[in-house]
TORPA-4810 file (N, C-alpha, C, O; in nm, 3 decimals):
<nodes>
NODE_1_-2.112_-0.059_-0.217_-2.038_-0.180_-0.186_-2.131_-0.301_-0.197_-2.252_-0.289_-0.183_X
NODE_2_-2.074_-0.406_-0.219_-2.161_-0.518_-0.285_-2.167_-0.608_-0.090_-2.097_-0.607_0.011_X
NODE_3_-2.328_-0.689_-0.147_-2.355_-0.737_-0.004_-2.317_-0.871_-0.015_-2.315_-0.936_0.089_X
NODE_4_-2.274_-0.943_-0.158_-2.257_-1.049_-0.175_-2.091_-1.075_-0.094_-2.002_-0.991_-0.082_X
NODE_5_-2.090_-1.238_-0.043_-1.997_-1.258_0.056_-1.817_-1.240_-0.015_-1.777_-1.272_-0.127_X
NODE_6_-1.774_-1.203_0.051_-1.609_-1.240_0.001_-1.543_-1.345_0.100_-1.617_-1.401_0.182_X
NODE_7_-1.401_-1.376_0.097_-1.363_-1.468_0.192_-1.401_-1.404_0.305_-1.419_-1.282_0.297_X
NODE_8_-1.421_-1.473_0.434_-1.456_-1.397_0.545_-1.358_-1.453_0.634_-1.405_-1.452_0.748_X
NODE_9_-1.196_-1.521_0.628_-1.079_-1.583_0.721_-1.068_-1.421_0.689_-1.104_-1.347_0.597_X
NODE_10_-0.985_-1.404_0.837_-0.895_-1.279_0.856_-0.703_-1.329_0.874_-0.599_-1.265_0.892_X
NODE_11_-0.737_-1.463_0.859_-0.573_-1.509_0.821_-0.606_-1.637_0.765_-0.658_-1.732_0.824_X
NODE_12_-0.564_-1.626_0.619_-0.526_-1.761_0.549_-0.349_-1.823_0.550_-0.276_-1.752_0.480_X
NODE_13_-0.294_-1.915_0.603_-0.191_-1.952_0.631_-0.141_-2.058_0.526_-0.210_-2.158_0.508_X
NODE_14_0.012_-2.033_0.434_-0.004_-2.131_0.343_0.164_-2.174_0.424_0.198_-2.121_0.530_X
NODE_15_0.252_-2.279_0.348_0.322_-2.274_0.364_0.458_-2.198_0.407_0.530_-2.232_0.501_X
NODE_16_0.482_-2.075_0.311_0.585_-1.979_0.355_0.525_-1.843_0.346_0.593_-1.740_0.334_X
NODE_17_0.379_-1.848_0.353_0.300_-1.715_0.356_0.196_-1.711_0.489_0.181_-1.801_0.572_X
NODE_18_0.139_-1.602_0.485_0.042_-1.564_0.546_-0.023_-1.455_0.509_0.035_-1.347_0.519_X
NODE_19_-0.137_-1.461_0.464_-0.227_-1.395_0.435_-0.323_-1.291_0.554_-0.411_-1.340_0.624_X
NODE_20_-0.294_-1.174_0.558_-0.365_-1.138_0.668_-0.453_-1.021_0.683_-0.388_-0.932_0.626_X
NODE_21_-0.566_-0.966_0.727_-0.644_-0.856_0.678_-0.576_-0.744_0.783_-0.562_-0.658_0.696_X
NODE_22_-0.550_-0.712_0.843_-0.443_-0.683_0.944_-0.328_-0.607_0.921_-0.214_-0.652_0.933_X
NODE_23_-0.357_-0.488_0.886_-0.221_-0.396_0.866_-0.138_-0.345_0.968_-0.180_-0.270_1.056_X
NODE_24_-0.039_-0.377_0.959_0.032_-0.394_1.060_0.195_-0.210_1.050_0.273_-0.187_0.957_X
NODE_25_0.180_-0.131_1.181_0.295_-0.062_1.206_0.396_-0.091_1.144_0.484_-0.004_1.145_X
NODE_26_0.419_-0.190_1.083_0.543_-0.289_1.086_0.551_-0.290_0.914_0.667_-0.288_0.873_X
NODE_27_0.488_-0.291_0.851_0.468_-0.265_0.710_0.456_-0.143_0.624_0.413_-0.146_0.509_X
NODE_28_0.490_-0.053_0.675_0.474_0.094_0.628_0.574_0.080_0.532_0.535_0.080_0.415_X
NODE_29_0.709_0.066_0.557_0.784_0.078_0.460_0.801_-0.008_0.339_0.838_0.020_0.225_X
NODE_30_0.760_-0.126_0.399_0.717_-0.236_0.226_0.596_-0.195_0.133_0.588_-0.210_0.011_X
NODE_31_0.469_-0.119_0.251_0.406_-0.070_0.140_0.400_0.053_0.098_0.295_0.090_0.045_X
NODE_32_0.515_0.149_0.110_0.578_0.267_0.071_0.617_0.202_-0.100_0.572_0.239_-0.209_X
NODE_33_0.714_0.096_-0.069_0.795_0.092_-0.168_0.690_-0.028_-0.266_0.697_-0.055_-0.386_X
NODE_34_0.612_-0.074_-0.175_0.529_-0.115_-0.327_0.417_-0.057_-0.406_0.333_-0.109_-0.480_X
NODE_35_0.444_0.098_-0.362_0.357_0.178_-0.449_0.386_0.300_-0.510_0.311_0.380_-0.566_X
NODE_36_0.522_0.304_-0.487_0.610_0.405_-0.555_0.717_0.321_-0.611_0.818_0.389_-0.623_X
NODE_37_0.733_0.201_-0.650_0.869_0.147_-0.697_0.777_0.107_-0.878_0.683_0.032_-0.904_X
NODE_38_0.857_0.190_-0.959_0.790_0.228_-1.096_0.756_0.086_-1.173_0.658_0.062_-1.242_X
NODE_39_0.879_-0.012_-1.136_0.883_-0.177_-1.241_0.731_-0.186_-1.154_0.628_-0.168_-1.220_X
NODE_40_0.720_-0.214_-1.006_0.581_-0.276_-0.948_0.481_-0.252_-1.020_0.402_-0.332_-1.071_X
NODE_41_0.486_-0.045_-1.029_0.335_-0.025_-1.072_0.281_0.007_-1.184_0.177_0.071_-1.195_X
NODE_42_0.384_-0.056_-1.324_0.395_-0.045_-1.453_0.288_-0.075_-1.464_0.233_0.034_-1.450_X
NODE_43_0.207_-0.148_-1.481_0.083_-0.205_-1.565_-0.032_-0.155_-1.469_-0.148_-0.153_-1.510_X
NODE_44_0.004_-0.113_-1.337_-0.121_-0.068_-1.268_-0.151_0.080_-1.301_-0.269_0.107_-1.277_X
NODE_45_-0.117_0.129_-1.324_-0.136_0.289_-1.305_0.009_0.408_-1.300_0.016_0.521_-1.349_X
NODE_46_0.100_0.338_-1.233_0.248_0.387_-1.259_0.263_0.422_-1.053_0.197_0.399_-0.951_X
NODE_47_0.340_0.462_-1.077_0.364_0.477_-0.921_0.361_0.613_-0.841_0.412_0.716_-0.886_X
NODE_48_0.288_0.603_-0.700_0.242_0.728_-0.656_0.309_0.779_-0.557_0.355_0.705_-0.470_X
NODE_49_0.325_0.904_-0.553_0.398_1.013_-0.485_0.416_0.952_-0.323_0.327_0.898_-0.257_X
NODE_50_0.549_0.974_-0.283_0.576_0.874_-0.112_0.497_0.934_-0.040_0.438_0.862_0.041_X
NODE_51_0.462_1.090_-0.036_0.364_1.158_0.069_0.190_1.104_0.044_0.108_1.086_0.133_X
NODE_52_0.172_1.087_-0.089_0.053_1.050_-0.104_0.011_0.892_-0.025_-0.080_0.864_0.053_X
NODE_53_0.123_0.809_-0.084_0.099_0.659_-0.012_0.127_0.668_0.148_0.076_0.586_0.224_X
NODE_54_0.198_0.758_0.187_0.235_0.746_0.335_0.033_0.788_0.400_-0.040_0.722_0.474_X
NODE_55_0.012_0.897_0.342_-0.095_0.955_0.391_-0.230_0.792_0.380_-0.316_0.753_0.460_X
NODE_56_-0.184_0.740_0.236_-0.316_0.676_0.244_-0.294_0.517_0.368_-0.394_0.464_0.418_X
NODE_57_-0.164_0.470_0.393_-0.086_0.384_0.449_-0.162_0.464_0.593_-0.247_0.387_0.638_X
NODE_58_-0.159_0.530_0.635_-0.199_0.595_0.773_-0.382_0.600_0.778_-0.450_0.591_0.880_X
NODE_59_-0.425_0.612_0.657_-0.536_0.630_0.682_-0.632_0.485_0.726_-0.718_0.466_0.811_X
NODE_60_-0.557_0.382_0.600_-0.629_0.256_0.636_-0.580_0.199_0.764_-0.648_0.136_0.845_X
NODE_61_-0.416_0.239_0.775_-0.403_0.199_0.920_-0.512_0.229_1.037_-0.539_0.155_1.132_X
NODE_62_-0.555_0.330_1.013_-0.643_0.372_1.138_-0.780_0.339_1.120_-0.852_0.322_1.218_X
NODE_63_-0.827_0.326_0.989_-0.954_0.324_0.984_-0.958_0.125_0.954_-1.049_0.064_0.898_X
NODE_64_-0.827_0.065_1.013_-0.816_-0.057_1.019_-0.855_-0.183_0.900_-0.974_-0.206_0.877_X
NODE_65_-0.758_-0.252_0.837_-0.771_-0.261_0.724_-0.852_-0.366_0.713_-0.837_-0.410_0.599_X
NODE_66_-0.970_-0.463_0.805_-1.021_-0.557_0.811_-1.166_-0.492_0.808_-1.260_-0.560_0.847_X
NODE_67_-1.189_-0.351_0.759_-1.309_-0.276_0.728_-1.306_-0.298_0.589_-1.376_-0.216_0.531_X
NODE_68_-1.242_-0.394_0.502_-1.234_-0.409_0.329_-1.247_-0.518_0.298_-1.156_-0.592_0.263_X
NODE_69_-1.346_-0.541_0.304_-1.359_-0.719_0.263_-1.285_-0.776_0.164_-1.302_-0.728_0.052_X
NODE_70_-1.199_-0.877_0.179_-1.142_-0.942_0.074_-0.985_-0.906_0.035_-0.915_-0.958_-0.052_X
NODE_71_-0.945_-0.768_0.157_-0.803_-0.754_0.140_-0.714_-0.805_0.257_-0.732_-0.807_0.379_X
NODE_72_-0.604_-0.849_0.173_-0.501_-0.861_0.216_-0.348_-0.865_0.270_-0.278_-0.825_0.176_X
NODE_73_-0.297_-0.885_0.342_-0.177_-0.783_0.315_-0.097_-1.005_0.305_-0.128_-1.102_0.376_X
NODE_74_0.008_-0.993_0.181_0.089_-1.124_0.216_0.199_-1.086_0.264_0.253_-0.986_0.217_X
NODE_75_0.268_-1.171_0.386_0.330_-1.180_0.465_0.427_-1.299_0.481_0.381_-1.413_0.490_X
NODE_76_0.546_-1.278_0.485_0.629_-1.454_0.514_0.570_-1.495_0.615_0.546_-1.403_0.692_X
NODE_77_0.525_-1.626_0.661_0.459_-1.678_0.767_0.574_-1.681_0.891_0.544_-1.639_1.003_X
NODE_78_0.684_-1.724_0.866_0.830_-1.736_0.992_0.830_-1.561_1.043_0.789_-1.524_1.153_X
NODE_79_0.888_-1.463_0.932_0.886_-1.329_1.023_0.813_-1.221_0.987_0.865_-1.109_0.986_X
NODE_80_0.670_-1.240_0.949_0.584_-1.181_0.931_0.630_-1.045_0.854_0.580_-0.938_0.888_X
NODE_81_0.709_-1.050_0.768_0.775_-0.932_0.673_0.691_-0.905_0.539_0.705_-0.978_0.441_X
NODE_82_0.602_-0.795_0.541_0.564_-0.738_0.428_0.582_-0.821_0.269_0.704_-0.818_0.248_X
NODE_83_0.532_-0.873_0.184_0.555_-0.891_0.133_0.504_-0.878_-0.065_0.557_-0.924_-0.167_X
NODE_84_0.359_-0.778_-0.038_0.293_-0.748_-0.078_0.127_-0.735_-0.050_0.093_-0.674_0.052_X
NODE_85_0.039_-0.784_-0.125_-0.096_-0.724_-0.092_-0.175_-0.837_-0.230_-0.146_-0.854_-0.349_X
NODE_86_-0.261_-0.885_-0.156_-0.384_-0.936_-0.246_-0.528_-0.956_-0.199_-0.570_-0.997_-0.091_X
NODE_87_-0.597_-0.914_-0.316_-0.738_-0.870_-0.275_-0.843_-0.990_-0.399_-0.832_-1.008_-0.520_X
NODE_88_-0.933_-1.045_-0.299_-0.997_-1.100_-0.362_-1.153_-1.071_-0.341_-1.212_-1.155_-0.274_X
NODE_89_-1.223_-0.970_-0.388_-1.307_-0.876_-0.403_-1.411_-0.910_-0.482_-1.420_-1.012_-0.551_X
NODE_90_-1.519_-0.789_-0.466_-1.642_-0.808_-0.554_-1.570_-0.700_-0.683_-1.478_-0.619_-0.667_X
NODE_91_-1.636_-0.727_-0.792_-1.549_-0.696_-0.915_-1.680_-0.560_-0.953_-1.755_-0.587_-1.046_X
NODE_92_-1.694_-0.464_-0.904_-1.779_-0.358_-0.902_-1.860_-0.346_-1.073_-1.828_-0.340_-1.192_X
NODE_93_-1.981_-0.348_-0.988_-2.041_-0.337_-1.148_-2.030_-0.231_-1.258_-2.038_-0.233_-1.381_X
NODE_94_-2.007_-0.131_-1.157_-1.952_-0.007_-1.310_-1.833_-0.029_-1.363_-1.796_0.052_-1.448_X
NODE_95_-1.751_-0.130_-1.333_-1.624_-0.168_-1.430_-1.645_-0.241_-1.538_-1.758_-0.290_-1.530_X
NODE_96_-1.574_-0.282_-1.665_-1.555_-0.305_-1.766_-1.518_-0.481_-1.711_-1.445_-0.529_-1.624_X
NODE_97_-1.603_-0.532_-1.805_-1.524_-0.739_-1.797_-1.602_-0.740_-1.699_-1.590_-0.682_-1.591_X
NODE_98_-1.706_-0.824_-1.748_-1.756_-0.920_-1.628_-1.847_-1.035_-1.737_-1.884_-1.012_-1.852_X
NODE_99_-1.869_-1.170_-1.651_-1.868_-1.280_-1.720_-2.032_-1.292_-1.660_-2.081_-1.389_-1.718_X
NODE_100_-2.104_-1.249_-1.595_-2.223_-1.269_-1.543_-2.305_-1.189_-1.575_-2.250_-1.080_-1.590_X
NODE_101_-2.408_-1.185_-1.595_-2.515_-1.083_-1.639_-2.538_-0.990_-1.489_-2.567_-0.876_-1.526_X
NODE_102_-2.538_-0.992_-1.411_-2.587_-0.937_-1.246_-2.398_-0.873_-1.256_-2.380_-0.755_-1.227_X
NODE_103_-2.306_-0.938_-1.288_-2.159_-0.870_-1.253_-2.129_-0.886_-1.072_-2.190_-0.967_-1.002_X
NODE_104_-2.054_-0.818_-1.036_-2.025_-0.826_-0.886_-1.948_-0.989_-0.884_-1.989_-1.054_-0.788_X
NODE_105_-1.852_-1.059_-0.965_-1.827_-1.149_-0.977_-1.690_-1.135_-0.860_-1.656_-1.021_-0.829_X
NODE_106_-1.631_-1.231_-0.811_-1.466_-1.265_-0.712_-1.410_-1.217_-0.800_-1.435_-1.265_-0.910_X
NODE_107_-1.332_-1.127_-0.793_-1.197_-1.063_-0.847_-1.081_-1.114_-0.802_-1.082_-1.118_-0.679_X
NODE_108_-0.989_-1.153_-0.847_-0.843_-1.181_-0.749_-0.738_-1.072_-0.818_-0.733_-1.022_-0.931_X
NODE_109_-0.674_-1.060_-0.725_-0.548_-0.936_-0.771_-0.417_-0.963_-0.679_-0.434_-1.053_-0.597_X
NODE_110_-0.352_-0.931_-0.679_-0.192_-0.898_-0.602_-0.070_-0.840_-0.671_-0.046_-0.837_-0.792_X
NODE_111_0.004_-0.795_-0.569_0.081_-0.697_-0.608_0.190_-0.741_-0.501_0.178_-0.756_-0.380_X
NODE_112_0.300_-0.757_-0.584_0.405_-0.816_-0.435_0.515_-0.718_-0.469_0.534_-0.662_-0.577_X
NODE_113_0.579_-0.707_-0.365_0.733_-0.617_-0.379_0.802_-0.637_-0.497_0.722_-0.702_-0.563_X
NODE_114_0.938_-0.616_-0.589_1.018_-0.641_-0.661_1.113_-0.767_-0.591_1.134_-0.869_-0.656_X
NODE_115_1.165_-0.750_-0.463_1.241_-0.810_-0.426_1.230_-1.001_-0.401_1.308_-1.092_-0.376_X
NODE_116_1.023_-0.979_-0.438_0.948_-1.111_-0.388_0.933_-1.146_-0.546_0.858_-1.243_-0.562_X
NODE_117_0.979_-1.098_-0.656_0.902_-1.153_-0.771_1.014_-1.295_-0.810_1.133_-1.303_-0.781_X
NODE_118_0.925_-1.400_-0.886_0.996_-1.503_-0.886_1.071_-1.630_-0.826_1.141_-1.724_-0.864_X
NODE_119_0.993_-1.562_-0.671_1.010_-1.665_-0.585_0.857_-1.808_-0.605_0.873_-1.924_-0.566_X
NODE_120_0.774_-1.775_-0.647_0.635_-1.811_-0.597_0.547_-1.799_-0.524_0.460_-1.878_-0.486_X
NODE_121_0.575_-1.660_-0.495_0.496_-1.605_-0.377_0.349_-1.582_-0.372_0.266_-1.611_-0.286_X
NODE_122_0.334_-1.500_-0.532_0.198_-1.463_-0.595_0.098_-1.582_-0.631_-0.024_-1.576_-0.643_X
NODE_123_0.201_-1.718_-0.650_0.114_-1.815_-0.679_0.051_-1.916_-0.553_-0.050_-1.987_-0.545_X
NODE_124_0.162_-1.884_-0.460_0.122_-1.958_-0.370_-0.011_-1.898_-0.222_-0.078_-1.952_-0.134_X
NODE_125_0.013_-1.775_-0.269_-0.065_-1.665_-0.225_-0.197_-1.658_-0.265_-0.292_-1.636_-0.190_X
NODE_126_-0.206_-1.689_-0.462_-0.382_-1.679_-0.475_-0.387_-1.792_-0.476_-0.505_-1.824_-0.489_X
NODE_127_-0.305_-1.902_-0.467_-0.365_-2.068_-0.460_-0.473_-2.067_-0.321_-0.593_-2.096_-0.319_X
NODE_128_-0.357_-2.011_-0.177_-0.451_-2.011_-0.060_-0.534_-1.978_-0.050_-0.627_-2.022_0.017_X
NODE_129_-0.527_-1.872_-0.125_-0.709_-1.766_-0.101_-0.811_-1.782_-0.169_-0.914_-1.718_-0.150_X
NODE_130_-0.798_-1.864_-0.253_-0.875_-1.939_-0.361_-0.978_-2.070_-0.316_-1.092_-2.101_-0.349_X
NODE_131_-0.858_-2.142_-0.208_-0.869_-2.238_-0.190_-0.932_-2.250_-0.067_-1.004_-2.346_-0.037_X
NODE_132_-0.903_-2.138_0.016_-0.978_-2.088_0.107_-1.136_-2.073_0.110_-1.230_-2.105_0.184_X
NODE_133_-1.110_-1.991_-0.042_-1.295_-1.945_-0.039_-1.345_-2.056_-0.122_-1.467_-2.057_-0.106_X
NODE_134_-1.321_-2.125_-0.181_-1.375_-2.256_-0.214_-1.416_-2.337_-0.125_-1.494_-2.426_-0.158_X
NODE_135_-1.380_-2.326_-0.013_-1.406_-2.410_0.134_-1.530_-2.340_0.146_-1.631_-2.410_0.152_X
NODE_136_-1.543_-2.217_0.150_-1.618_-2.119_0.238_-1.712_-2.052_0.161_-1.781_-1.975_0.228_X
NODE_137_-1.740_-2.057_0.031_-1.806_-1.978_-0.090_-1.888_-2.081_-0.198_-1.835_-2.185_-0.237_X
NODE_138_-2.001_-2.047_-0.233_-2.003_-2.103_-0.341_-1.989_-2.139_-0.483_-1.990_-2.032_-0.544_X
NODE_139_-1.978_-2.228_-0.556_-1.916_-2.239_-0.701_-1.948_-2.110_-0.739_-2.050_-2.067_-0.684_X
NODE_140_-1.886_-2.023_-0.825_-1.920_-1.942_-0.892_-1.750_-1.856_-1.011_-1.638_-1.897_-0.979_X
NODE_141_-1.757_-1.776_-1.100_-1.669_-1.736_-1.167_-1.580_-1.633_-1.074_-1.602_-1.533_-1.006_X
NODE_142_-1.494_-1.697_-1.103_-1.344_-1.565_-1.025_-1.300_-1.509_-1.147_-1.279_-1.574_-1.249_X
NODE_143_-1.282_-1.364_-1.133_-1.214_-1.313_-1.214_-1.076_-1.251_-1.243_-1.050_-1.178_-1.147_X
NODE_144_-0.990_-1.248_-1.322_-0.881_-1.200_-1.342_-0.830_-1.094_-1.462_-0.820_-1.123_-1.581_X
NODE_145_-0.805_-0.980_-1.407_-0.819_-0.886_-1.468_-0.621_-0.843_-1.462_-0.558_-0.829_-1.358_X
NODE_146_-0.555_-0.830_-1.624_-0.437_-0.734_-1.594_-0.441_-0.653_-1.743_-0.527_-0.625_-1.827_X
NODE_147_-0.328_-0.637_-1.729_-0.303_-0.561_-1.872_-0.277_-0.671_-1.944_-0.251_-0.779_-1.890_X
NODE_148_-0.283_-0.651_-2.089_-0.290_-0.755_-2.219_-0.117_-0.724_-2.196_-0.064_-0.825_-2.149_X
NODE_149_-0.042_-0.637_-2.213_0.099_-0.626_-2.193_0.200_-0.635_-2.082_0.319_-0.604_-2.082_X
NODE_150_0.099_-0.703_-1.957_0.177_-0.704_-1.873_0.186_-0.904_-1.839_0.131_-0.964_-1.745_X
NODE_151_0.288_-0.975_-1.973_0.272_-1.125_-1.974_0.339_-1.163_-1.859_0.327_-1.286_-1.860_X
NODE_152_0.397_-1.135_-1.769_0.415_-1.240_-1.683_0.251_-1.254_-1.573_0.200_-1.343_-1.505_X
NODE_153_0.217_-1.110_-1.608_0.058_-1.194_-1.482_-0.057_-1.278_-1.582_-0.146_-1.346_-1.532_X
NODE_154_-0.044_-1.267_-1.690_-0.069_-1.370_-1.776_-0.045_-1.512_-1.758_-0.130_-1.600_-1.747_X
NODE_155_0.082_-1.521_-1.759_0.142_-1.646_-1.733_0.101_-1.700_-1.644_0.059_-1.814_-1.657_X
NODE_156_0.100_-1.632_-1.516_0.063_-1.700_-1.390_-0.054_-1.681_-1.417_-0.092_-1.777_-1.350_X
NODE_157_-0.162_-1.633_-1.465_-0.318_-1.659_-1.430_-0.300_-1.809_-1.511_-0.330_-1.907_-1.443_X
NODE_158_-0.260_-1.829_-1.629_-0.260_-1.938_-1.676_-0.214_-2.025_-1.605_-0.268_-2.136_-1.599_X
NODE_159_-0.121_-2.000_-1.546_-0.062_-2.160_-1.400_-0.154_-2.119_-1.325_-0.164_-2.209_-1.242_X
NODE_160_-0.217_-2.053_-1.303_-0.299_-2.071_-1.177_-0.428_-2.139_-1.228_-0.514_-2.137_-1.140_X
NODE_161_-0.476_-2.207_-1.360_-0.604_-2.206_-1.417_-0.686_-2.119_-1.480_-0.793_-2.150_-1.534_X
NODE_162_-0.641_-2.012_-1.474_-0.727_-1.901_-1.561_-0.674_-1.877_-1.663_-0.556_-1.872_-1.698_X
NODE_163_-0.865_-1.843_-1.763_-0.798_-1.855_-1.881_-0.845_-1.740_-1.934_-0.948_-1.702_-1.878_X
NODE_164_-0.803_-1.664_-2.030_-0.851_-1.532_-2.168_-0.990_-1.531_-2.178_-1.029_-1.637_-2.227_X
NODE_165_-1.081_-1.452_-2.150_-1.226_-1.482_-2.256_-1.219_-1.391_-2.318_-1.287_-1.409_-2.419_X
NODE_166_-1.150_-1.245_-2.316_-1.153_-1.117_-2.392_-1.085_-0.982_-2.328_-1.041_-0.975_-2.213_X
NODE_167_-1.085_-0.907_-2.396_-1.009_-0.806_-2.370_-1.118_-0.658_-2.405_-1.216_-0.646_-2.478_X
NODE_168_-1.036_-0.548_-2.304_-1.109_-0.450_-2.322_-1.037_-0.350_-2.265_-0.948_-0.362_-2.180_X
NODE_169_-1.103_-0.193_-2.341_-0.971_-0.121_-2.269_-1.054_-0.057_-2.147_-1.177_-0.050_-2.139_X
NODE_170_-0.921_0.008_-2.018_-0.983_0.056_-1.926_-0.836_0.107_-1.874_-0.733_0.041_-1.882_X
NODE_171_-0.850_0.244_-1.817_-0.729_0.288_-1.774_-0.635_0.296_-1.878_-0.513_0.290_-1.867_X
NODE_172_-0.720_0.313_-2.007_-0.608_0.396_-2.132_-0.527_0.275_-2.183_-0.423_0.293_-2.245_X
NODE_173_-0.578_0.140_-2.155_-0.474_0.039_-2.204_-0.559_-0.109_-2.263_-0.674_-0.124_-2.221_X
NODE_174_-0.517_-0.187_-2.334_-0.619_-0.315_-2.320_-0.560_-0.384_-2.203_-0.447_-0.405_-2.156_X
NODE_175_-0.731_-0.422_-2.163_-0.717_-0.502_-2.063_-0.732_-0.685_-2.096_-0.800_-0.695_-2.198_X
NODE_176_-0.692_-0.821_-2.046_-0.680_-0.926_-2.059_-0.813_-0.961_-2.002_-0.769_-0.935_-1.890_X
NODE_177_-0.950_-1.001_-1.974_-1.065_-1.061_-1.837_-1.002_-1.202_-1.873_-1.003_-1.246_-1.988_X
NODE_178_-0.944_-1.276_-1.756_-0.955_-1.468_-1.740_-1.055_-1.482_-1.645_-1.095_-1.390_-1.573_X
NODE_179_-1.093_-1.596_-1.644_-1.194_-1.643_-1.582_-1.163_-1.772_-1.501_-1.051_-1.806_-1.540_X
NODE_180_-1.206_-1.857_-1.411_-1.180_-2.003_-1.370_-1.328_-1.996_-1.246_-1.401_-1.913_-1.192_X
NODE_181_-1.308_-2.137_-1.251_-1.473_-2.139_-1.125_-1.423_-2.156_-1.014_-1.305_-2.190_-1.005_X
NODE_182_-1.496_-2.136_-0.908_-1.370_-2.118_-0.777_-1.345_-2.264_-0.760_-1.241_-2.312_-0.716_X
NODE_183_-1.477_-2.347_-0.811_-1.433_-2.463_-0.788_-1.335_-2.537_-0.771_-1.309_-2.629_-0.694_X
NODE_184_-1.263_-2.469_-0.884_-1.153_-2.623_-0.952_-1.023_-2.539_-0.845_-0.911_-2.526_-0.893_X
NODE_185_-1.051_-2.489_-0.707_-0.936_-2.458_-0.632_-1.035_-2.553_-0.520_-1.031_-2.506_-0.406_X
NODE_186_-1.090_-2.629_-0.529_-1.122_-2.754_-0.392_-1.047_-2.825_-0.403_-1.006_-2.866_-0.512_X
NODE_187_-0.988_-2.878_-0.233_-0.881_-2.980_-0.222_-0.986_-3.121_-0.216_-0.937_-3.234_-0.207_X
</nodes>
């Protein structure tokens, strides 16, 4: 595990979200269904068996999910309802895409329910956490990693400021690397 810092808020609060490291009893079943619901986990890997996610859903529950630097669970801020998961991480050096010679670069990722897509949830979600560790981090490259075929997280890395530097395969597929400096998320 990398010693370099990630965000270190255990709740980033945006408008109709909340960001929280904090897995909560109360979320089992949103994150049941956002890891077995097949459209979600098309471009990630495909979707995993309900006994398998229940088991791993129990495990981080207990072994408490604020032992993972940089994850998150997003949440509506009014009734704190599940709403997916984003992690803004060290980008492990034995992976494929990295823009730094040393690697271990900010990764951003999320994964929201079906029922949340198209609201603006995902954008308003890595805007906070972005914007967060820009407060709290120094300048440096964030990275964004999806599938080359999965264009709507394309799209949004591009509204969010990130842009293409190359592609590569990993997990049997090409992958998209964007890049942006955390900078240009300072208010």
């Amino acid at each position: 595990m990398s010693r370099l810092p990630t965000l270190s808020a255990t709740e980033v609060p945006s408008e109709r979200l909340l960001l929280r490291r904090a897995l909560h009893d109360a979320d089992r079943e949103g994150f049941i269904e956002l890891s077995t619901d097949p459209e979600v986990q098309e471009y990630i890997g495909g979707p995993r068996p309900r006994s398998e996610v229940e088991q791993r859903f129990d495990a981080v529950l207990t072994a408490n999910a604020t032992s993972s630097p940089g994850n998150y669970v997003i949440a509506d801020n009014t009734t704190n309802r599940f709403i997916g998961t984003l992690m803004l991480a060290r980008r492990s050096t034995d992976s494929p895409g990295h823009v730094t010679e040393d690697g271990e670069e900010l990764e951003l990722g999320y994964v929201l329910r079906r029922s949340a897509w198209g609201a603006g949830f995902a954008f308003e979600a890595a805007t906070a956490a972005l914007r967060a560790a820009a407060d709290e981090l120094p300048d440096q490259p964030v990275l964004l990693v999806t599938q080359t075929a999965n264009t709507r997280s394309l799209k949004l890395a591009a509204r969010l400021g990130f842009r293409p530097i190359s592609t590569f395969e990993e997990y049997g597929a090409e992958q998209t690397l964007c890049t942006a400096p955390l900078s240009m998320f300072q208010i």
